[in-house]
N, CA, C, O and CB atoms as a CASP TS submission, in Angstrom:
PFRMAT TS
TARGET T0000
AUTHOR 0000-0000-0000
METHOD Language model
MODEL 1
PARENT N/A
ATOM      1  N   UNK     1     -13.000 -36.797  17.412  1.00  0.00           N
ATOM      2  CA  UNK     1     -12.538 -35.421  17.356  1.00  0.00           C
ATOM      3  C   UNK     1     -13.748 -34.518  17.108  1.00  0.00           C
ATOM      4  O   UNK     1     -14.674 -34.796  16.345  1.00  0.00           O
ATOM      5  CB  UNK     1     -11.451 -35.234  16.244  1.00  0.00           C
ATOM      6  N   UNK     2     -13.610 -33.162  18.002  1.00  0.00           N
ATOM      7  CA  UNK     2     -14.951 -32.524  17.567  1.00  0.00           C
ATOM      8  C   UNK     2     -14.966 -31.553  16.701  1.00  0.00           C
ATOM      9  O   UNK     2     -13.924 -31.465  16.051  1.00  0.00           O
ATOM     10  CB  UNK     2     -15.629 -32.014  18.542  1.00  0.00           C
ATOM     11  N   UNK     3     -15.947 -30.632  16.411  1.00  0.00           N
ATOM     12  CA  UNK     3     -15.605 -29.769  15.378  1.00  0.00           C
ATOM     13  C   UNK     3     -14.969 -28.905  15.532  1.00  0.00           C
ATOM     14  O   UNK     3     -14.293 -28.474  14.598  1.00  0.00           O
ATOM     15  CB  UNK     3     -16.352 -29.331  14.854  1.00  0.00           C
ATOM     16  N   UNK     4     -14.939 -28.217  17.001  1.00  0.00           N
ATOM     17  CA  UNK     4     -13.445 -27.387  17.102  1.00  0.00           C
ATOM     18  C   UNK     4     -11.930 -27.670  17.087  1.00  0.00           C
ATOM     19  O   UNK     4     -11.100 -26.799  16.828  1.00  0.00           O
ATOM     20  CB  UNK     4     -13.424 -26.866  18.147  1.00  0.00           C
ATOM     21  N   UNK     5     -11.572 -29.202  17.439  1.00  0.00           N
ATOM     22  CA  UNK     5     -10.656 -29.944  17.080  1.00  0.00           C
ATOM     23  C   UNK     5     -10.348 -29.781  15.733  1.00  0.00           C
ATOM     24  O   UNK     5      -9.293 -29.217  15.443  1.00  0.00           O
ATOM     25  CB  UNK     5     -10.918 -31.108  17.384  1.00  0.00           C
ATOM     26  N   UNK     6     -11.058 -30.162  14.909  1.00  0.00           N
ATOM     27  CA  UNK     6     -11.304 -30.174  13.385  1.00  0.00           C
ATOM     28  C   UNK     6     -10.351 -29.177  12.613  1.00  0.00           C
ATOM     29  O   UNK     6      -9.305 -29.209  11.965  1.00  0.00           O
ATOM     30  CB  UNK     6     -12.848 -29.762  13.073  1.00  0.00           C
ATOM     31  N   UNK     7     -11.692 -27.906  13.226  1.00  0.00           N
ATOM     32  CA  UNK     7     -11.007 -27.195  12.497  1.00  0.00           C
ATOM     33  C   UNK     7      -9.336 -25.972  13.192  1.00  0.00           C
ATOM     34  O   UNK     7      -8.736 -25.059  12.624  1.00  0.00           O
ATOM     35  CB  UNK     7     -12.330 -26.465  11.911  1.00  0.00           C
ATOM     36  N   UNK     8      -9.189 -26.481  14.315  1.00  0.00           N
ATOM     37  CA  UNK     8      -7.961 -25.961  15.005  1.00  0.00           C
ATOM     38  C   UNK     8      -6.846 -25.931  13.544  1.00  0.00           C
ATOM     39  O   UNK     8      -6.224 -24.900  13.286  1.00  0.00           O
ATOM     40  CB  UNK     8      -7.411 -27.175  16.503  1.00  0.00           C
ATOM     41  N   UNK     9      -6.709 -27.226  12.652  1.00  0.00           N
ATOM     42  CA  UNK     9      -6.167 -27.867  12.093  1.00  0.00           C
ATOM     43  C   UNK     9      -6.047 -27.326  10.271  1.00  0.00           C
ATOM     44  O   UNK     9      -5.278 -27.578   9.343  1.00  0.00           O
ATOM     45  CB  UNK     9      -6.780 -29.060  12.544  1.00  0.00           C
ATOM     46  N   UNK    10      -7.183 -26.540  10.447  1.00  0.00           N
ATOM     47  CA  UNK    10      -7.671 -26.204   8.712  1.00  0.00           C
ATOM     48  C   UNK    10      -7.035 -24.747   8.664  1.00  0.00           C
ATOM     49  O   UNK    10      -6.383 -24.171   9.535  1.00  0.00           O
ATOM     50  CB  UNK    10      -9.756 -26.144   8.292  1.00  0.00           C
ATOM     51  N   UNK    11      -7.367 -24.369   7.548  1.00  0.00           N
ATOM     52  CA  UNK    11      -6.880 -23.361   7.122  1.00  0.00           C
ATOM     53  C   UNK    11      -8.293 -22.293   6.523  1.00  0.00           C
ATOM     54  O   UNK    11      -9.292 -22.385   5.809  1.00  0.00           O
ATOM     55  CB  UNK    11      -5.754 -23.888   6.072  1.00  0.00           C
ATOM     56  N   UNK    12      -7.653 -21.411   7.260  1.00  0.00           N
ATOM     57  CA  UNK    12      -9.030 -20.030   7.122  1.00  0.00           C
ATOM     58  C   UNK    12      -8.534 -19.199   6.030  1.00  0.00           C
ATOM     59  O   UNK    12      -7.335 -18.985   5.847  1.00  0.00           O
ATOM     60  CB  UNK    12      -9.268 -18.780   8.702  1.00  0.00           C
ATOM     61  N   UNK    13      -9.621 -18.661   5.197  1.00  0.00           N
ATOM     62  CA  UNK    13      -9.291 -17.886   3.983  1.00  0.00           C
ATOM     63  C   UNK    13     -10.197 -17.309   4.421  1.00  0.00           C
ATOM     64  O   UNK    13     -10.904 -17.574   5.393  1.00  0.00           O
ATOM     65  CB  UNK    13      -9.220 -18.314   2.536  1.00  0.00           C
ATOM     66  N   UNK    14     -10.235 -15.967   3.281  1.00  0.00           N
ATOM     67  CA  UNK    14     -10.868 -15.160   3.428  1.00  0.00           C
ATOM     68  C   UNK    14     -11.742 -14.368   1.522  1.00  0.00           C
ATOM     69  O   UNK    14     -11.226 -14.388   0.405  1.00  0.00           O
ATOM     70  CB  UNK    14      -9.792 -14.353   4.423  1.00  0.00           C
ATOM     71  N   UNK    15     -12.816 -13.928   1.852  1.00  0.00           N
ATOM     72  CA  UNK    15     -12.932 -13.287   0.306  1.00  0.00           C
ATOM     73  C   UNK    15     -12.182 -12.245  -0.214  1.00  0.00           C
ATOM     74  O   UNK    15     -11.806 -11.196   0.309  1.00  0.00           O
ATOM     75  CB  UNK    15     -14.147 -12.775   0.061  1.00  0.00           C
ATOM     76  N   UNK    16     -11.977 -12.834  -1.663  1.00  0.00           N
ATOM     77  CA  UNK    16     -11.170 -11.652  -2.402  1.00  0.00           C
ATOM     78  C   UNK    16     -11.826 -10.389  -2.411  1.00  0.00           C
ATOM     79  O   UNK    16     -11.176  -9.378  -2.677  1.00  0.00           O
ATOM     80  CB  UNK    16     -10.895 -11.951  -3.863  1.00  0.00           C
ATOM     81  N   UNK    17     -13.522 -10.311  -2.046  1.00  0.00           N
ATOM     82  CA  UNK    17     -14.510  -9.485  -1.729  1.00  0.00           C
ATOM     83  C   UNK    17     -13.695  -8.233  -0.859  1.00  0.00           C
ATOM     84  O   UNK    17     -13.560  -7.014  -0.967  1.00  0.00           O
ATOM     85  CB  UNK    17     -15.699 -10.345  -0.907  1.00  0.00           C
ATOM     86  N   UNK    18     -13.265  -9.269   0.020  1.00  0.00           N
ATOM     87  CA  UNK    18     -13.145  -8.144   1.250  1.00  0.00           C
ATOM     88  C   UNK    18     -12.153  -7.635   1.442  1.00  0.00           C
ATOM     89  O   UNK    18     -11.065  -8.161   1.204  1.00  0.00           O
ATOM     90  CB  UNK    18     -13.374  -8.478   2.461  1.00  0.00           C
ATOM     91  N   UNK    19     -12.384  -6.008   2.118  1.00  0.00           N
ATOM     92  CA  UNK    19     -11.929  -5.063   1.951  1.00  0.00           C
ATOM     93  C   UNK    19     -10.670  -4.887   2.559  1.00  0.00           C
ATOM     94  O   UNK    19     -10.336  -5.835   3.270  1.00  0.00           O
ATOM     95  CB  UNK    19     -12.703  -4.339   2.175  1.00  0.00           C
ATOM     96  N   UNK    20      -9.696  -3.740   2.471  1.00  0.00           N
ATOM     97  CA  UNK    20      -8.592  -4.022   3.009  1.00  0.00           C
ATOM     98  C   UNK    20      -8.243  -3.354   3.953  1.00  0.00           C
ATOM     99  O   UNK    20      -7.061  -3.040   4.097  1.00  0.00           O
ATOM    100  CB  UNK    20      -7.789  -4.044   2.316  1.00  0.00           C
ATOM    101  N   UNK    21      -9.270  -2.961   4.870  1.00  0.00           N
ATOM    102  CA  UNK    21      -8.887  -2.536   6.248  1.00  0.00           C
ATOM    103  C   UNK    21      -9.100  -3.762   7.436  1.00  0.00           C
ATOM    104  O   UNK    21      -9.170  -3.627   8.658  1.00  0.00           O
ATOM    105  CB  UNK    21      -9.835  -1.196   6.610  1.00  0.00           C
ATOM    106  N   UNK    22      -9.183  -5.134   6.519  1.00  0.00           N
ATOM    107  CA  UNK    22      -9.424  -6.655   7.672  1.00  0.00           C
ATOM    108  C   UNK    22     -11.036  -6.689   8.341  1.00  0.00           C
ATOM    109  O   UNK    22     -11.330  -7.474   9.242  1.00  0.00           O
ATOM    110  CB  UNK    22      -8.119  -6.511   9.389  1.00  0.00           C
ATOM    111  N   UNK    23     -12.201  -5.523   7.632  1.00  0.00           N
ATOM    112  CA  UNK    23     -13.397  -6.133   8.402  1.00  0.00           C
ATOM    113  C   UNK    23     -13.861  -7.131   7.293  1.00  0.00           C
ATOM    114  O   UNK    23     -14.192  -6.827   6.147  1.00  0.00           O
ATOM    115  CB  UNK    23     -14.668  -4.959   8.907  1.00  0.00           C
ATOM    116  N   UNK    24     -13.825  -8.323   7.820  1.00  0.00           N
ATOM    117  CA  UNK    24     -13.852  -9.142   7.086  1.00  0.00           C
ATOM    118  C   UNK    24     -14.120 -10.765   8.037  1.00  0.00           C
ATOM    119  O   UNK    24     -13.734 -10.962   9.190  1.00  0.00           O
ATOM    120  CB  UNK    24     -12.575  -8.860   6.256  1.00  0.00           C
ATOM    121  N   UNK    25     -14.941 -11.845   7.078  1.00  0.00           N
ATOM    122  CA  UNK    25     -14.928 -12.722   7.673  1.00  0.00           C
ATOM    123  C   UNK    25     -14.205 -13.985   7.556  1.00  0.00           C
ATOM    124  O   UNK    25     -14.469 -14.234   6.380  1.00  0.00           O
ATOM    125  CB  UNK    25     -15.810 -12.788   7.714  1.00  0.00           C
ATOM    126  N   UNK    26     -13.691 -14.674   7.835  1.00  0.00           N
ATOM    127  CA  UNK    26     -12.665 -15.937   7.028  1.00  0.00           C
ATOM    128  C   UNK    26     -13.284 -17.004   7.407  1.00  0.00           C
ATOM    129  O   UNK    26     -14.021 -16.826   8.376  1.00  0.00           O
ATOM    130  CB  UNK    26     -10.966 -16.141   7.458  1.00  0.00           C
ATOM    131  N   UNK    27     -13.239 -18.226   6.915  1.00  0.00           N
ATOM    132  CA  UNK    27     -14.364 -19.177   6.940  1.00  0.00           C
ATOM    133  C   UNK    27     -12.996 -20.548   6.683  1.00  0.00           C
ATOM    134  O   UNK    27     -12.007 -20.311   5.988  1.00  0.00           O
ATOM    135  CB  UNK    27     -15.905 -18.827   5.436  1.00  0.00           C
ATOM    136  N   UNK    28     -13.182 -21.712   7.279  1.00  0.00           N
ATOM    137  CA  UNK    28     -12.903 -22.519   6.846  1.00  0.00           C
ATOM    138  C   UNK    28     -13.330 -23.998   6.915  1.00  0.00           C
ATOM    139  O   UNK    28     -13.957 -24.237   7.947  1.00  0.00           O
ATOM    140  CB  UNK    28     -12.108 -22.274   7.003  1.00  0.00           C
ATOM    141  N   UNK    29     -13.158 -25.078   6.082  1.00  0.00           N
ATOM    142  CA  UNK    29     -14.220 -26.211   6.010  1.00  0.00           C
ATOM    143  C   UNK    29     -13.071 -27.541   6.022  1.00  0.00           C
ATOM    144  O   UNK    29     -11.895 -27.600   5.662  1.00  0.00           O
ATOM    145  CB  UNK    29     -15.382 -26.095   4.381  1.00  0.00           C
ATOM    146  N   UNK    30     -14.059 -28.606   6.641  1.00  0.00           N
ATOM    147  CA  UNK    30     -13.172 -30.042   6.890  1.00  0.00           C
ATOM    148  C   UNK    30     -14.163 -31.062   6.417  1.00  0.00           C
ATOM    149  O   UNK    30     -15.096 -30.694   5.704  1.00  0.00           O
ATOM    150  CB  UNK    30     -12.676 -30.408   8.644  1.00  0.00           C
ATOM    151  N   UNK    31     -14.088 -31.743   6.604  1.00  0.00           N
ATOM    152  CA  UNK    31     -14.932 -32.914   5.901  1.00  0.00           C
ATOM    153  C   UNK    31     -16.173 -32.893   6.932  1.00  0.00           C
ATOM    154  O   UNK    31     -17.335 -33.094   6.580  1.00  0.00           O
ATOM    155  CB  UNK    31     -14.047 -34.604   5.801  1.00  0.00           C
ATOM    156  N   UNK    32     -15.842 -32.674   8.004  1.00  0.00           N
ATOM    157  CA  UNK    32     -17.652 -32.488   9.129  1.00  0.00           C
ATOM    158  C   UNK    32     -17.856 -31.219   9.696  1.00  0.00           C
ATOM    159  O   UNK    32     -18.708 -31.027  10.564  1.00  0.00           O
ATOM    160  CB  UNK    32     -17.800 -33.533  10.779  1.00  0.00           C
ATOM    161  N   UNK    33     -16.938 -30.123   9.141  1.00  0.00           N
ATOM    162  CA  UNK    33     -17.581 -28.883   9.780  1.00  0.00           C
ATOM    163  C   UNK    33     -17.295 -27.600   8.750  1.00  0.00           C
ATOM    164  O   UNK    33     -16.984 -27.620   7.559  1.00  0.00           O
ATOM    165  CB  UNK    33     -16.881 -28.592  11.387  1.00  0.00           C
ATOM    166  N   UNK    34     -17.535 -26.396   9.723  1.00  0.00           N
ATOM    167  CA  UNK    34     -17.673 -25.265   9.148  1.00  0.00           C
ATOM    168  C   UNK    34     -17.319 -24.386   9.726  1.00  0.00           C
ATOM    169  O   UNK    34     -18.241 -24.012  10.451  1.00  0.00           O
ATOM    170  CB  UNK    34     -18.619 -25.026   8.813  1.00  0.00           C
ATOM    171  N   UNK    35     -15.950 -23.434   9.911  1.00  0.00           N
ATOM    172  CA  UNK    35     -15.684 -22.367  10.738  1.00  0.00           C
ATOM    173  C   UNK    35     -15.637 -21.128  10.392  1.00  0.00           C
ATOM    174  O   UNK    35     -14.824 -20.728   9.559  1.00  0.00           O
ATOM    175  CB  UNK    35     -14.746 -22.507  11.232  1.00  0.00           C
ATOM    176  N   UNK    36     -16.514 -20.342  10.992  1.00  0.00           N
ATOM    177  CA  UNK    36     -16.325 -18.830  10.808  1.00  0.00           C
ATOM    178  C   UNK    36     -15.743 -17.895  12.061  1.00  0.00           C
ATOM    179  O   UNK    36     -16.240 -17.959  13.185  1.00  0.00           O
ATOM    180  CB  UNK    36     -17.738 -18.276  10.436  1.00  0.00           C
ATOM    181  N   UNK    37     -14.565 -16.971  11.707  1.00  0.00           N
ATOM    182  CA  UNK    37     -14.133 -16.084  12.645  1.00  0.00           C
ATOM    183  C   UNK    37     -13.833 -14.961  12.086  1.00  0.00           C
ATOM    184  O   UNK    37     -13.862 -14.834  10.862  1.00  0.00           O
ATOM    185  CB  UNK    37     -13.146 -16.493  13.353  1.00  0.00           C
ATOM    186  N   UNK    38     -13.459 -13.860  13.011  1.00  0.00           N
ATOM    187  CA  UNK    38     -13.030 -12.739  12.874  1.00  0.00           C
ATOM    188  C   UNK    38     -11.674 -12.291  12.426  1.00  0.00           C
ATOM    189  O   UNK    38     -10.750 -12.156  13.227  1.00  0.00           O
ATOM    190  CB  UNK    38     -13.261 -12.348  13.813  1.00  0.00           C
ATOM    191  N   UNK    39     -11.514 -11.977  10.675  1.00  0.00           N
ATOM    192  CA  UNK    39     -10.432 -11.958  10.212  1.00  0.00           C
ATOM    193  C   UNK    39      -8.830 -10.672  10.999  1.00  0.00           C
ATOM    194  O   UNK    39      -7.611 -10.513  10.937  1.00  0.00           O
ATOM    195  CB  UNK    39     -11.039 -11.715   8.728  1.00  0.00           C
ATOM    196  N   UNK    40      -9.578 -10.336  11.387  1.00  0.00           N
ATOM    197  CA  UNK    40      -8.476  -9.078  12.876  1.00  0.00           C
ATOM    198  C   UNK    40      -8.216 -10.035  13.881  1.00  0.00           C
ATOM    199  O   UNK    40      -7.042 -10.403  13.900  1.00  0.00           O
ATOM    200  CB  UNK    40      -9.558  -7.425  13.983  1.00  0.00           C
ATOM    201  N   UNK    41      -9.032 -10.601  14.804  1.00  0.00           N
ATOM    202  CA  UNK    41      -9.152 -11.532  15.675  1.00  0.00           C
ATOM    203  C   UNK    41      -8.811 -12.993  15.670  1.00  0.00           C
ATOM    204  O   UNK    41      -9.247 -13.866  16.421  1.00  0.00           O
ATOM    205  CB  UNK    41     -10.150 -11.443  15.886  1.00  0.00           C
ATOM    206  N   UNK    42      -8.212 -13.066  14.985  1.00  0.00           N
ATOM    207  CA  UNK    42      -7.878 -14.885  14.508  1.00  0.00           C
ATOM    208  C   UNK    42      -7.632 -15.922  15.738  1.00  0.00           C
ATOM    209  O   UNK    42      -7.620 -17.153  15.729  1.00  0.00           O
ATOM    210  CB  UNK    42      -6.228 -15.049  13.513  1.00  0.00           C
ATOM    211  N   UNK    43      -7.453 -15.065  16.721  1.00  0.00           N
ATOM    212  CA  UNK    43      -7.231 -16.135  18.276  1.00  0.00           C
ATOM    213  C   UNK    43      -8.272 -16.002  19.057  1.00  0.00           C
ATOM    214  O   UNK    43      -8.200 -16.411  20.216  1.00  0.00           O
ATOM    215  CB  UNK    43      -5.934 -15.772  19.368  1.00  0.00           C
ATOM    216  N   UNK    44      -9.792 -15.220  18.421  1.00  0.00           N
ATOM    217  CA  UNK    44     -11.033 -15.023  18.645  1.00  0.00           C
ATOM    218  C   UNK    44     -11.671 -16.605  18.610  1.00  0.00           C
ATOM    219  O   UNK    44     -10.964 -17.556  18.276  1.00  0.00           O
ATOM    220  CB  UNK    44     -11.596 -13.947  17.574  1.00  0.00           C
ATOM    221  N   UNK    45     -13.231 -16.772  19.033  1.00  0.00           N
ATOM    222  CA  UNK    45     -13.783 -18.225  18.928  1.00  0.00           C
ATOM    223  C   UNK    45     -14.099 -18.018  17.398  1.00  0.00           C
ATOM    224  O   UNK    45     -14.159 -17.018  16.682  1.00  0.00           O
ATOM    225  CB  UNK    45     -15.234 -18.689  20.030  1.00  0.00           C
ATOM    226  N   UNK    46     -14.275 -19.353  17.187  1.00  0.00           N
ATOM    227  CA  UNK    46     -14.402 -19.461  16.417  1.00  0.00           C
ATOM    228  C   UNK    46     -15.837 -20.213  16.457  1.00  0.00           C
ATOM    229  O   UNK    46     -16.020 -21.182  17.194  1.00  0.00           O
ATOM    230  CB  UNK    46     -13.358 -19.763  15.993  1.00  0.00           C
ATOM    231  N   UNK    47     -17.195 -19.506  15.305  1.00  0.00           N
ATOM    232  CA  UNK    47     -18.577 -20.445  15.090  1.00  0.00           C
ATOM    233  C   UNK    47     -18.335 -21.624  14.122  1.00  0.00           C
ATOM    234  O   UNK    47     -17.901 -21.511  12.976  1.00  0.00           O
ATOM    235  CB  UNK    47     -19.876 -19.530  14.409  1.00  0.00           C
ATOM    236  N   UNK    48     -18.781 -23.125  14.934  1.00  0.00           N
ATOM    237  CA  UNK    48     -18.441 -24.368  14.498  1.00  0.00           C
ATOM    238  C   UNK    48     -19.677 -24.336  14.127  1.00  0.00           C
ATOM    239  O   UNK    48     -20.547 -23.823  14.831  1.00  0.00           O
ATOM    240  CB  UNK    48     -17.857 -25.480  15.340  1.00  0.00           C
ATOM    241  N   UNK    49     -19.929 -24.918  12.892  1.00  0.00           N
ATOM    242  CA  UNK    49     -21.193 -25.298  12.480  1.00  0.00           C
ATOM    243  C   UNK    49     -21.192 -26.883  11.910  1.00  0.00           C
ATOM    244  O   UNK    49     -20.031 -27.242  11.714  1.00  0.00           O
ATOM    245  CB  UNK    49     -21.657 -24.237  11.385  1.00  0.00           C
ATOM    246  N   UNK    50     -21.993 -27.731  11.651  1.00  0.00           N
ATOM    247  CA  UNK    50     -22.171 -28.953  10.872  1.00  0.00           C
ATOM    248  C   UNK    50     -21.889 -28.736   9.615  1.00  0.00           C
ATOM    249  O   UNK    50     -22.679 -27.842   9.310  1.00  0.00           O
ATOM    250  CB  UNK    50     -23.418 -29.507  10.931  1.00  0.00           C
ATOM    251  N   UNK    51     -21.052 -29.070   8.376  1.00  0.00           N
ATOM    252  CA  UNK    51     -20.361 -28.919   7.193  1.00  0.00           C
ATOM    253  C   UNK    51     -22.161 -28.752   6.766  1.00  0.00           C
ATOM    254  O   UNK    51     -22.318 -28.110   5.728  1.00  0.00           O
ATOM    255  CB  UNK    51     -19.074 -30.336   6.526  1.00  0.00           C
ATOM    256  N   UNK    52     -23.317 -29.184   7.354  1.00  0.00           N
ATOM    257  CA  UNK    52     -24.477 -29.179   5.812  1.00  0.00           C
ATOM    258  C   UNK    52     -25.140 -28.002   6.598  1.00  0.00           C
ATOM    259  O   UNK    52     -25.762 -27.339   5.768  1.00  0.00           O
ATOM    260  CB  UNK    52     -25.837 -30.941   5.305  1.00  0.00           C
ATOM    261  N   UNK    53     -25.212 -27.710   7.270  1.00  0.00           N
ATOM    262  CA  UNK    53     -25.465 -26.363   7.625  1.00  0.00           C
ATOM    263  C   UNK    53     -24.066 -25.207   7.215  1.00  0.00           C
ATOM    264  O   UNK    53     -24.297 -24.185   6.569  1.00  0.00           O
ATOM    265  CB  UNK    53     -25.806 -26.452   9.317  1.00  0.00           C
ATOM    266  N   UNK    54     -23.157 -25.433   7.524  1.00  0.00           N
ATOM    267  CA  UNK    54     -22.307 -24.454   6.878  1.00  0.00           C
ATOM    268  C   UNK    54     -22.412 -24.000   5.261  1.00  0.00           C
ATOM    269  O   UNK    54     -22.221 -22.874   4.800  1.00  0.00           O
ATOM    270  CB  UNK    54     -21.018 -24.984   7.100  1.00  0.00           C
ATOM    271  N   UNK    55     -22.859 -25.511   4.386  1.00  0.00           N
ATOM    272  CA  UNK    55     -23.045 -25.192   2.980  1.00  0.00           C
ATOM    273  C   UNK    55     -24.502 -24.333   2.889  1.00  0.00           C
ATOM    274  O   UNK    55     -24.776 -23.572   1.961  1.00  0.00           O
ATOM    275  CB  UNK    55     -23.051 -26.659   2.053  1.00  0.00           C
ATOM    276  N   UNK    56     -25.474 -24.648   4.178  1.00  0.00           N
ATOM    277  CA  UNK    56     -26.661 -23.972   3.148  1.00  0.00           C
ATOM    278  C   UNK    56     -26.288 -22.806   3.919  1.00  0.00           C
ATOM    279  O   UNK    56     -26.576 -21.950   3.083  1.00  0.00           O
ATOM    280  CB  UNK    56     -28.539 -24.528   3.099  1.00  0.00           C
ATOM    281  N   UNK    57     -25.749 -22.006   5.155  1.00  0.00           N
ATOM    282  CA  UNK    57     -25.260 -20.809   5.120  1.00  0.00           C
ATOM    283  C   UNK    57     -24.605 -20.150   3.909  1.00  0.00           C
ATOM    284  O   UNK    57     -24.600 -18.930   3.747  1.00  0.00           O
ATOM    285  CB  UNK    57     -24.505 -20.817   6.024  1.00  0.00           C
ATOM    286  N   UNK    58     -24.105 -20.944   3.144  1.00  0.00           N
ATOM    287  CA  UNK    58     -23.021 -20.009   2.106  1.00  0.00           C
ATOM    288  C   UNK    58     -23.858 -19.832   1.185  1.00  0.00           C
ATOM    289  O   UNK    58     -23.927 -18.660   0.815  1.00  0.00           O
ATOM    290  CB  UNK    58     -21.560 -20.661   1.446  1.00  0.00           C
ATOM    291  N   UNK    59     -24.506 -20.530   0.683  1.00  0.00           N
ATOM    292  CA  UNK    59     -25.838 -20.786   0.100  1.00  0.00           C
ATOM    293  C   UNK    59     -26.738 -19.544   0.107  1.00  0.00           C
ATOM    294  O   UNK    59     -26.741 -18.681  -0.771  1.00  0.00           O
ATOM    295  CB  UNK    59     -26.529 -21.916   0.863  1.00  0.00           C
ATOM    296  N   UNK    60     -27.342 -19.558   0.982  1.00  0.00           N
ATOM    297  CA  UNK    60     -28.060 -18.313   1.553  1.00  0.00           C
ATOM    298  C   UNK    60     -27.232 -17.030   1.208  1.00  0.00           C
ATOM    299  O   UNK    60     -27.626 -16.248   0.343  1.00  0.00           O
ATOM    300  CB  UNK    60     -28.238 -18.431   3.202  1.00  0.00           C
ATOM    301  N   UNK    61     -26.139 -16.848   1.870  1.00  0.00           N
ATOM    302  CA  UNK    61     -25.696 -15.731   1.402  1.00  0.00           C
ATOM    303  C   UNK    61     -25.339 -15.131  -0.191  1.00  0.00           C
ATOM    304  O   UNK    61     -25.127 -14.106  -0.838  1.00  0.00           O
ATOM    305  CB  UNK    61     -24.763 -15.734   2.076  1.00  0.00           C
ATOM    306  N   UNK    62     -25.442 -16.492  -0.261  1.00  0.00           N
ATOM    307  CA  UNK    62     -24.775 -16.092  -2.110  1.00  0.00           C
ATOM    308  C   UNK    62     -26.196 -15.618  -2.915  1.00  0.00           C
ATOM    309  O   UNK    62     -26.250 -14.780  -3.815  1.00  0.00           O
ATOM    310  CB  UNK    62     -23.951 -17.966  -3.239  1.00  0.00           C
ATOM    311  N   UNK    63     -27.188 -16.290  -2.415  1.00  0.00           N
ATOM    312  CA  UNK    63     -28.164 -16.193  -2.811  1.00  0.00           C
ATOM    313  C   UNK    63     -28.649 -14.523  -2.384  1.00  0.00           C
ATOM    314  O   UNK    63     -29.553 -14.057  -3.078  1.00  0.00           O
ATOM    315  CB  UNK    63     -28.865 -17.396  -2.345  1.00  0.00           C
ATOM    316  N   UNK    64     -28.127 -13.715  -1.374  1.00  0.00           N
ATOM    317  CA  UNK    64     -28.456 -12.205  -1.541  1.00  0.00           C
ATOM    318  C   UNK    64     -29.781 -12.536  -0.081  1.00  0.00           C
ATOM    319  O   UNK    64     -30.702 -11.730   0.046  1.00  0.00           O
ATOM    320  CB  UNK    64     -29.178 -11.577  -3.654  1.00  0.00           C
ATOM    321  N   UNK    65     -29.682 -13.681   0.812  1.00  0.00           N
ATOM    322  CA  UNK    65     -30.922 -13.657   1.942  1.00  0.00           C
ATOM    323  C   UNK    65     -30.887 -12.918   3.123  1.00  0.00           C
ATOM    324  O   UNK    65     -31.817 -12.764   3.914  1.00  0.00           O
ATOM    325  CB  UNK    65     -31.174 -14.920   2.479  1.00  0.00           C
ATOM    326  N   UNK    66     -29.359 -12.312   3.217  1.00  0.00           N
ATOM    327  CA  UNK    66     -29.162 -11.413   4.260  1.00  0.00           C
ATOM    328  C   UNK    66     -28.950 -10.261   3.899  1.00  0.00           C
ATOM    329  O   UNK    66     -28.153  -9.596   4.560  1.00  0.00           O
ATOM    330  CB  UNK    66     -28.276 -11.695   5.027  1.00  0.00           C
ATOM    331  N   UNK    67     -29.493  -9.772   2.929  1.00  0.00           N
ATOM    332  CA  UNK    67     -29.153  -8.278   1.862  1.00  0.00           C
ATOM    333  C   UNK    67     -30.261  -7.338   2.609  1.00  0.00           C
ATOM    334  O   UNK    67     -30.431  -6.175   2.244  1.00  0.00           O
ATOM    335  CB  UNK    67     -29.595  -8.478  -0.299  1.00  0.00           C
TER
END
């Protein structure tokens, strides 16, 4: 199964961060991947990433590297 398979299957959340007009990103994770989409757009693609690249993305961001 691939990682868009994967995550067809998971469940996307979103941050309590974000705001409430839906610009916003929702993210969700499986044991081998990492999905990010467009919380308005939910039947939009979705970016599959490798679960250890998805962690050091979150990583990064938390860390303030795209500020």
């Amino acid at each position: 199964m691939n990682r868009h398979d994967q995550l067809r299957e998971a469940t996307f959340c979103k941050s309590s961060y974000s705001d409430h007009q839906g610009s916003c990103v929702e993210i969700a994770q499986t044991h081998d991947a990492v999905g990010l989409r467009d919380s308005k757009l939910t039947d939009s693609p979705v970016l599959a990433v490798s679960a250890s690249h998805g962690r050091a993305f979150v990583q990064a961001v938390k860390q303030g590297r795209f500020s």
